[in-house]
LOKE-653210 format. One line per 5 residues: their letters; for each residue z, y, x of C-alpha. Coordinates in steps of 0.5 Angstrom, whole numbers, m for minus. Example, Ala and Ser with C-alpha at 12.3 -4.5 7.8 and 13.67 -1.06 7.14 Angstrom:
2
AS) 16 m9 25 | 14 m2 27
This chain:
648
XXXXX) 247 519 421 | 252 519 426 | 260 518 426 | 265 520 420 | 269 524 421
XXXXX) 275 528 417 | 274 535 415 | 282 536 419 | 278 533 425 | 272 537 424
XXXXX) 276 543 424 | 282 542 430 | 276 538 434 | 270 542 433 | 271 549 429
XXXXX) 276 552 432 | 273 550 440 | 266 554 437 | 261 547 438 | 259 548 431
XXXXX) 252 551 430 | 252 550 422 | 254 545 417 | 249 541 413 | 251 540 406
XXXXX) 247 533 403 | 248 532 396 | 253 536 394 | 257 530 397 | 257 530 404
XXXXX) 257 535 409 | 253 534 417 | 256 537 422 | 251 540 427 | 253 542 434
XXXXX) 250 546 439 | 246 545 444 | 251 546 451 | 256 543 446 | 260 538 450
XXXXX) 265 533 446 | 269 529 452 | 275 524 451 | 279 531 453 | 277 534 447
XXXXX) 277 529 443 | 283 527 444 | 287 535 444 | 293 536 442 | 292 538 434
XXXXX) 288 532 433 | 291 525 430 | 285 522 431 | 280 522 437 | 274 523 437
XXXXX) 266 520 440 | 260 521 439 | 256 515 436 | 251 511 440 | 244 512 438
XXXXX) 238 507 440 | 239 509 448 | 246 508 449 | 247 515 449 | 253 519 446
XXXXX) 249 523 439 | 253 530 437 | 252 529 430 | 258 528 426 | 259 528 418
XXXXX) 265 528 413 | 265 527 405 | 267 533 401 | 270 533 394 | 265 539 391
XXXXX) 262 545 394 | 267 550 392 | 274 545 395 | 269 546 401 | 267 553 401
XXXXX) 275 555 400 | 277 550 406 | 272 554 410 | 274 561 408 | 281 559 410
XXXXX) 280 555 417 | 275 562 419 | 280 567 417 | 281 570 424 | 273 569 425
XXXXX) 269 576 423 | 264 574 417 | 259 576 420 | 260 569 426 | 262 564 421
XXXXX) 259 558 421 | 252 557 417 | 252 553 411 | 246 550 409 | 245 545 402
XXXXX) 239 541 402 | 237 535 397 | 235 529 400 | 233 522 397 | 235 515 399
XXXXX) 229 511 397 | 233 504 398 | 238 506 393 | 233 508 388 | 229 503 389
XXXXX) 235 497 387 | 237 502 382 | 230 501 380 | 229 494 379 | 233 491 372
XXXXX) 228 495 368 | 222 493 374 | 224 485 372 | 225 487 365 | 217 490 364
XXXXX) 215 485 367 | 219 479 364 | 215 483 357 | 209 484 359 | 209 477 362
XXXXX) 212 473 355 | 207 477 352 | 201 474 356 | 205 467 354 | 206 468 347
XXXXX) 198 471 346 | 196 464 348 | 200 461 341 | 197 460 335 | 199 464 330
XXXXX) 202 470 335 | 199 476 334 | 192 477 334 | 190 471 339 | 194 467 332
XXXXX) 187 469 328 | 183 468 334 | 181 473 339 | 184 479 343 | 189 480 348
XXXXX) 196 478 343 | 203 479 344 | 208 485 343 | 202 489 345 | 199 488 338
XXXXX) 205 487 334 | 201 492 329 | 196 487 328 | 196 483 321 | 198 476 321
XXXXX) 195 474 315 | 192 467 317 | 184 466 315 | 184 459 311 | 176 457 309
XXXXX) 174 452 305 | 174 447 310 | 181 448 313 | 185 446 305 | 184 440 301
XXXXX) 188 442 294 | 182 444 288 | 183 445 281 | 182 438 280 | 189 437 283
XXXXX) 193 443 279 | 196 441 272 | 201 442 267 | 199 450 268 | 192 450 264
XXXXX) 192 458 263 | 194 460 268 | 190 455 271 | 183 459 267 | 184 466 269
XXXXX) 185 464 277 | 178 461 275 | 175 466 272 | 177 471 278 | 173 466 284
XXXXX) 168 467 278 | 168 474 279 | 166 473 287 | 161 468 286 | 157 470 280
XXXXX) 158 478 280 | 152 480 278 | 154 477 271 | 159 481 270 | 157 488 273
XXXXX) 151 488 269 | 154 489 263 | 159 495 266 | 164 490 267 | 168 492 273
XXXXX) 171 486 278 | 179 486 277 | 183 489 284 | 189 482 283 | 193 478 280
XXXXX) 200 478 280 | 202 470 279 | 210 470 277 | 214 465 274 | 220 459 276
XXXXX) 220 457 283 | 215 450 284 | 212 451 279 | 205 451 281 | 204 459 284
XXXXX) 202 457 291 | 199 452 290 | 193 455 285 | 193 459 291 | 191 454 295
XXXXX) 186 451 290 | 184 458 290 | 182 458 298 | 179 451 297 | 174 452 292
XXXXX) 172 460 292 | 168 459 297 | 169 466 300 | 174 468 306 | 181 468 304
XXXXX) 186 470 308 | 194 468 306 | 200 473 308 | 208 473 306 | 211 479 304
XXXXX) 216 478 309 | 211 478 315 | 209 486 314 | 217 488 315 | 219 486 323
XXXXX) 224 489 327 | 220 495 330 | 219 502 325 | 211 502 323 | 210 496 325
XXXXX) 209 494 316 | 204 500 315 | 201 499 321 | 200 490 318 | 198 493 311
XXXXX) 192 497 314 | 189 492 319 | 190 487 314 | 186 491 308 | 181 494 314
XXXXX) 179 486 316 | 179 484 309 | 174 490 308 | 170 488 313 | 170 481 311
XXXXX) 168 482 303 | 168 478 298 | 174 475 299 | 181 474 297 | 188 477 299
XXXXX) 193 472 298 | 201 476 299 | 205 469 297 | 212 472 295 | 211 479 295
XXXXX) 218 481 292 | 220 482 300 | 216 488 300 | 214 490 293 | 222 492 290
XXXXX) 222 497 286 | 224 504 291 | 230 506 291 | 233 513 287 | 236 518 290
XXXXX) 240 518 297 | 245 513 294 | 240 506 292 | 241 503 298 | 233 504 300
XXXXX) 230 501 306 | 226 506 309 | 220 502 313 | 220 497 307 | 218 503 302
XXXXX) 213 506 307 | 210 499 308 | 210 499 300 | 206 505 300 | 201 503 304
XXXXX) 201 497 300 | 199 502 294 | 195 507 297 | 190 500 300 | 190 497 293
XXXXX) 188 503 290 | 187 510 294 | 181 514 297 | 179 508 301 | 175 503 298
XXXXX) 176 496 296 | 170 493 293 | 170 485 294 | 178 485 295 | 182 481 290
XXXXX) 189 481 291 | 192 475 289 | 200 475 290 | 205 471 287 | 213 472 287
XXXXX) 219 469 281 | 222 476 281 | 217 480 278 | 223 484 274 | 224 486 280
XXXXX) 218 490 283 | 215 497 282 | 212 499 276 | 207 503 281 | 205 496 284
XXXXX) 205 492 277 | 201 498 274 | 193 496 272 | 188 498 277 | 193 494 283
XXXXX) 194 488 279 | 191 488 273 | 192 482 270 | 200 479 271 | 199 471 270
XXXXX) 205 467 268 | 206 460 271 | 211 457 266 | 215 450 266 | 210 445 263
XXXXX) 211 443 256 | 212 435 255 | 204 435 255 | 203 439 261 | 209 434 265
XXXXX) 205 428 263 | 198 432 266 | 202 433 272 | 204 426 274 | 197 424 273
XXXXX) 195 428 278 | 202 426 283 | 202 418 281 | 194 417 283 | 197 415 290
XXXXX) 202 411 288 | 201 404 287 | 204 402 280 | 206 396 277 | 201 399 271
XXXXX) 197 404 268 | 197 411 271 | 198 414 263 | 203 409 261 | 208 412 266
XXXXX) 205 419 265 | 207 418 258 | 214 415 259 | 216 420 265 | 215 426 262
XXXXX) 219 425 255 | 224 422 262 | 223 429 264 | 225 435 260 | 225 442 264
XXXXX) 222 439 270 | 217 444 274 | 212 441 278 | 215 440 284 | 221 437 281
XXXXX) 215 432 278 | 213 431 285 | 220 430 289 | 221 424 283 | 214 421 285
XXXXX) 216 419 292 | 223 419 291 | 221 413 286 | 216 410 291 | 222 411 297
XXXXX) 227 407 292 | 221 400 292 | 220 401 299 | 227 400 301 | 228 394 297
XXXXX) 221 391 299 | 217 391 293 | 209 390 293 | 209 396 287 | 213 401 284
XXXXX) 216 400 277 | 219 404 271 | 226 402 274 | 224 405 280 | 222 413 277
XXXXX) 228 412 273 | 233 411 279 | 229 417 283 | 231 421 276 | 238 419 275
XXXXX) 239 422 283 | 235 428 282 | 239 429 276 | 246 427 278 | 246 425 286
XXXXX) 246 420 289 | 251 413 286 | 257 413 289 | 261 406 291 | 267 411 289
XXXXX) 272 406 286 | 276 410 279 | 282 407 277 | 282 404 270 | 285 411 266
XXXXX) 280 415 269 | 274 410 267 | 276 410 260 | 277 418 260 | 270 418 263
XXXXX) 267 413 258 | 270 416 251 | 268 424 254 | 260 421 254 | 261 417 248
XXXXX) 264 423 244 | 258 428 247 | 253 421 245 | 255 421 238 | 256 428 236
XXXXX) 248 428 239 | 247 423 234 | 249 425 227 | 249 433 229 | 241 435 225
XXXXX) 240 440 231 | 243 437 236 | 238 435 242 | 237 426 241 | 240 422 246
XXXXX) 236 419 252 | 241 416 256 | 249 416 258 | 251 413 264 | 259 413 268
XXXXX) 257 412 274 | 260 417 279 | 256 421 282 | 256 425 290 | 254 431 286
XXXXX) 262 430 284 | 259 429 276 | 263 422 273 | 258 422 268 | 253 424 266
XXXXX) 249 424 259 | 241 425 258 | 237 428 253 | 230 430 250 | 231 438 248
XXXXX) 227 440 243 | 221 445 246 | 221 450 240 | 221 458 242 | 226 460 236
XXXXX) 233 458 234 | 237 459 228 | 245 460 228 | 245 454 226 | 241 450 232
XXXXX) 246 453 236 | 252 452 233 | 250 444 234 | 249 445 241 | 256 448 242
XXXXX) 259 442 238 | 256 438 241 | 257 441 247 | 265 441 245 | 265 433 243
XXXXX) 267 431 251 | 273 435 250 | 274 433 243 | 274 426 243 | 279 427 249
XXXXX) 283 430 245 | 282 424 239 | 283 419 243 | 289 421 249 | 292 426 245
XXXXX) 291 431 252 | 285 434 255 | 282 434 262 | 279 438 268 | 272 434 266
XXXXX) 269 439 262 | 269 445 266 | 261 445 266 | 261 444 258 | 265 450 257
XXXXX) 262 454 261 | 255 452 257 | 259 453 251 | 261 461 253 | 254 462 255
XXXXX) 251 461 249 | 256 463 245 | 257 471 249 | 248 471 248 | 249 469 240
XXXXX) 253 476 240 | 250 481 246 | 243 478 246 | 241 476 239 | 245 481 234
XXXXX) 249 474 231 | 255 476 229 | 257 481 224 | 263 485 226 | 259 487 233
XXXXX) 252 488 228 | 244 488 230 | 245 491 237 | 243 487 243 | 246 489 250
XXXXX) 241 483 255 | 244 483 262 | 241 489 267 | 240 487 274 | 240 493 276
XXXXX) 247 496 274 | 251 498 278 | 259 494 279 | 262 495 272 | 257 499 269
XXXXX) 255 496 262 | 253 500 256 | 258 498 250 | 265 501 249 | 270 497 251
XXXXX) 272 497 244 | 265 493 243 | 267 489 249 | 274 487 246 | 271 486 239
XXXXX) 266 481 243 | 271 477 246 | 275 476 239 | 269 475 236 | 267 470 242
XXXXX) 274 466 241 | 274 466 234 | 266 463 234 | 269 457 240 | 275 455 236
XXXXX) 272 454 229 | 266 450 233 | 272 445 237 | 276 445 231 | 270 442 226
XXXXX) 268 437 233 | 274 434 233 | 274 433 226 | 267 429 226 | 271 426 232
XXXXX) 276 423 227 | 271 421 222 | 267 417 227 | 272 415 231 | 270 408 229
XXXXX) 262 409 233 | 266 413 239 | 271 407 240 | 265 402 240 | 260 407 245
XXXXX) 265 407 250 | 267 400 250 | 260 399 251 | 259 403 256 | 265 401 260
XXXXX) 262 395 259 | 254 396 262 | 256 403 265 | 249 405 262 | 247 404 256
XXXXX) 240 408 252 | 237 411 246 | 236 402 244 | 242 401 246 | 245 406 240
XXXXX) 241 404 235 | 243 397 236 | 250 398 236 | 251 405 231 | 245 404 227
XXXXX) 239 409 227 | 239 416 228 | 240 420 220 | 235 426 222 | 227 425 223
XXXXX) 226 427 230 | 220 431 233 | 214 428 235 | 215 427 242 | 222 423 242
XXXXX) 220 420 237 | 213 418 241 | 219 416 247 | 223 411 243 | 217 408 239
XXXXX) 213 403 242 | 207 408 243 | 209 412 248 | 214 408 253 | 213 401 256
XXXXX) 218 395 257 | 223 396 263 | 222 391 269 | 228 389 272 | 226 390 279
XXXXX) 227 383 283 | 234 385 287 | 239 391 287 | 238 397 291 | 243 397 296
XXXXX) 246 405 296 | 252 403 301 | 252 408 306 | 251 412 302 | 258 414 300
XXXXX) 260 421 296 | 267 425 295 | 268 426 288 | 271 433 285 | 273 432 278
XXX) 268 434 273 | 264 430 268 | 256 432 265
């Protein structure tokens, strides 16, 4: 290149003694000096009186002196004034020729050039390596090249009859529901019966209702015994963070279904992708979510045809899907897995205690530990049955006993039992509260009947807890509902009763007791002041938004009030007149820590109201079996909790 130089050289030095030929301006940044050819730079000139610096021409491979000398500009225009003033003597016509020229240097673009050749390579590469995972992209279903290079590929997986074990015969406790998902693998495997008869094979199912209670697992069933290929995706794998990849996910998976028909599509919790969209530019919409719902819509009902593909999909938020996604001609039939009833949780661990060895017969325990059970779902029922086989493992036992199920119960209920030590006052306190809400269950009609009342302290925080058996009725009366409200004040109000003061420890019962007081109102029209209007709770409502005045709203709460201050007064009255049984409960309970619906009879006598048939076939020697006391006590030392104050 040659030697720097400043432009106050370059024009003492070099301009001003004629050895310019012209300047070659690189860049816009750097300006070479080109000398001409008899041009003769000596240490007399360089080293002249109106230089401050000496110059020398740089060596070039020889060792002979280059006539090359260059200088950095700050812009073309500070240079060409600079030029303009240093040539003011010279006639236009002589100055010297300036040249601008653009020229790479390749070493430097090719470093600048080299984070974003690592980066393609770092992905192309961890693509290659994640097309090898099961599961990752294409390669996940067994061929093609998989990566971020297929990412628009579905990722359903394709289960076959051999790959799941689950049949009908293992889900329980949902016979309806369990019928109609049989009748759809009917359809695929004996279509001729229906279509000869001009009947037209159902397009889905939509499987809603609580959490464990069996969608998935009828799914399963589903794959095991269709015989059909199925393939089986979550609502949440269409939505990925790169736009178009959910529609594009949507497309190949109804491509490949076609290709495979008959079969089923499975969409497990299809509430991630199927929400109602959004009105208007102010609902909060996510726009690769909706257009993913398009294409979900347009696939289960458009131009395209979808013969032999049943959609099956399941989700416990069916309020909160679209309409045009719930509408007959995508899914025609909605098939709601509820919480069993006594028989269906009897049903269900039948099928759960066939693996467990048992101190006896399958249907006893069954028929004791769905009455033990009330609102448990089936994978509720489950967790109790290898909870109940961990707790006789861990004190060595040859098999699994009554006592077992109802310790895994009474931890699933309340936590775990806490070596926490109360004082004496507080142990009182605790025994009258669950005495209070025992006797008020027992000598209230409407009242649910007690099961078991304990004071052992919980790691959940609870200090006790009371069990009972709800009624499965599907209609209450005001009165009903009264009761439960008493009955739920009774803890507060023996408190009252017997220590002259009340406690933290019903935080829980008066937020039951709000609950159905404020439904009785809003919901069920119960109430004469506010009248026959129902106002049920909108999920979609904005914050603050409701559909009464705020004159309804005052008369709500009035009225709420008015309703609980009765309730508690006529509890504490039927604390009074049985104080006598309350003194006597809680004193066994300080005594046992925990007694049950026998220990009740025996020390206040029978209940006075008839009792439905399930209770009655718990507490009668029909149903439930002789308790055996397990061989040595169940060591839960190391399982210590901190208690908050509360009581059940």
């Amino acid at each position: 290149m040659g030697t720097e130089i400043t432009f106050v050289d370059f024009r003492n030095t070099l301009l001003h003694t004629g050895m310019v030929e012209k300047l070659e301006v690189i860049n816009k940044k750097m300006a070479r000096v080109v000398l001409k050819p008899n041009a003769k730079v000596s240490n007399t000139t360089a080293g002249s009186s109106n230089t401050t610096n000496g110059l020398t021409a740089s060596p070039n491979s020889n060792g002979k002196k280059e006539k090359s000398f260059y200088f950095f500009i700050g812009s073309v225009e500070s240079l060409e004034e600079k030029l303009t003033k240093a040539q003011a003597h010279v006639h236009p016509e002589d100055w010297v020729e300036v040249q601008y020229m653009s020229r790479t240097n390749w070493t430097l673009e090719l470093l600048k050039s080299l984070p974003m050749v690592a980066f393609v390579a770092a992905v192309y590469f961890g693509s290659r390596g994640l097309s090898g995972i099961p599961g990752a992209g294409a390669a996940g279903r067994g061929g093609g090249a998989g990566g971020i290079f297929s990412i628009g590929k579905s990722t359903a997986k394709k289960i076959t009859k051999e790959d799941v074990s689950v049949t009908f015969a293992d889900v329980a406790g949902c016979q309806q529901a369990k019928m109609e998902i049989m009748e759809f693998v009917d359809f695929l495997q004996n279509s001729e019966r229906f279509t000869k008869l001009g009947a037209k094979i159902p397009k889905g199912a939509l499987l809603c209702g609580p959490p464990g209670t069996g969608k998935t697992l009828l799914a399963k069933a589903v794959a095991g015994e269709s015989g059909v290929p199925f393939y089986s995706i979550s609502g949440s794998d269409f939505i990925e963070m790169f736009v178009g990849v959910g529609p594009s996910r949507v497309r190949d998976l109804f491509k490949e279904a076609r290709a495979n028909a008959p079969c089923i599509v499975f969409i497990d919790e299809i509430d991630a992708v199927g929400r109602q969209r959004g009105r208007g530019g102010f609902s909060g919409g996510n726009d690769e979510r909706e257009n993913t719902l398009n294409q979900l819509l347009v696939e289960m009902d458009g131009f395209s045809p979808t013969t032999g593909v049943v959609v099956l999909a399941g989700t416990n938020r069916a309020d909160i899907l679209d309409q045009a996604l719930t509408r007959p001609g995508r899914f025609d039939r909605q098939i709601t897995v509820d919480r069993p009833d006594l028989q269906g949780r009897k049903e269900i661990f039948e099928v759960h205690l066939r693996g467990i060895k048992l101190e006896g017969e399958v249907k006893e325990y069954a028929g004791r530990l769905a009455g033990l059970t009330p609102g448990f779902a089936g994978a509720d029922i489950a967790n109790i049955c290898n909870e109940a086989a961990i707790v006789a493992a861990r004190r060595k036992a040859e098999s699994v006993t009554i006592v077992d199920f109802e310790t895994a119960t009474d931890r699933i209920i309340g936590g775990l039992e806490s070596n926490k030590i109360m004082s004496t006052e507080e142990r009182s306190i605790v025994a009258h509260h669950e005495a209070g809400h025992a006797v008020a269950g027992w000598f209230l009609e409407h009242a649910d009947p007690l099961l078991k009342v304990t004071i052992i302290p919980r790691t959940s925080g609870a200090l006790g807890f009371a069990q009972y058996l709800p009624r499965e009725v599907f209609l209450r009366s005001q009165e009903q509902i009264m009761d439960l409200v008493c009955m739920a004040l009774a803890g507060r109000a023996a408190e009252e009763v017997f220590f002259g003061r009340v406690t933290t420890g019903a935080s829980d019962d008066l937020r039951r007791v709000t609950q159905l007081v404020y439904s009785t109102i809003k919901d069920y029209g119960m109430n004469s002041r506010v009248g026959q209007l129902s106002f049920p709770r909108d999920d979609n409502a904005g914050p603050g938004e409701k559909r009464y005045s705020d004159s309804t709203a005052e008369a709500m709460d009035d009225e709420a009030r008015a309703i609980v201050d009765e309730a508690y007064q006529r509890t504490v009255d039927l604390m009074t007149e049985k104080k006598a049984q309350v003194e006597m409960v809680a004193n066994l309970l300080l005594e046992k820590e925990t007694i049950t619906h026998d220990d009740l009879v025996d020390l206040i006598g029978a209940r006075p109201f008839q009792g439905d048939s399930a209770y009655q076939e718990y507490v009668s020697g029909r149903g439930p079996m002789k308790k055996k006391e397990p061989q040595e006590e169940i060591d839960n030392t190391e399982l210590d909790g901190v208690l908050t104050p509360g009581l059940a």
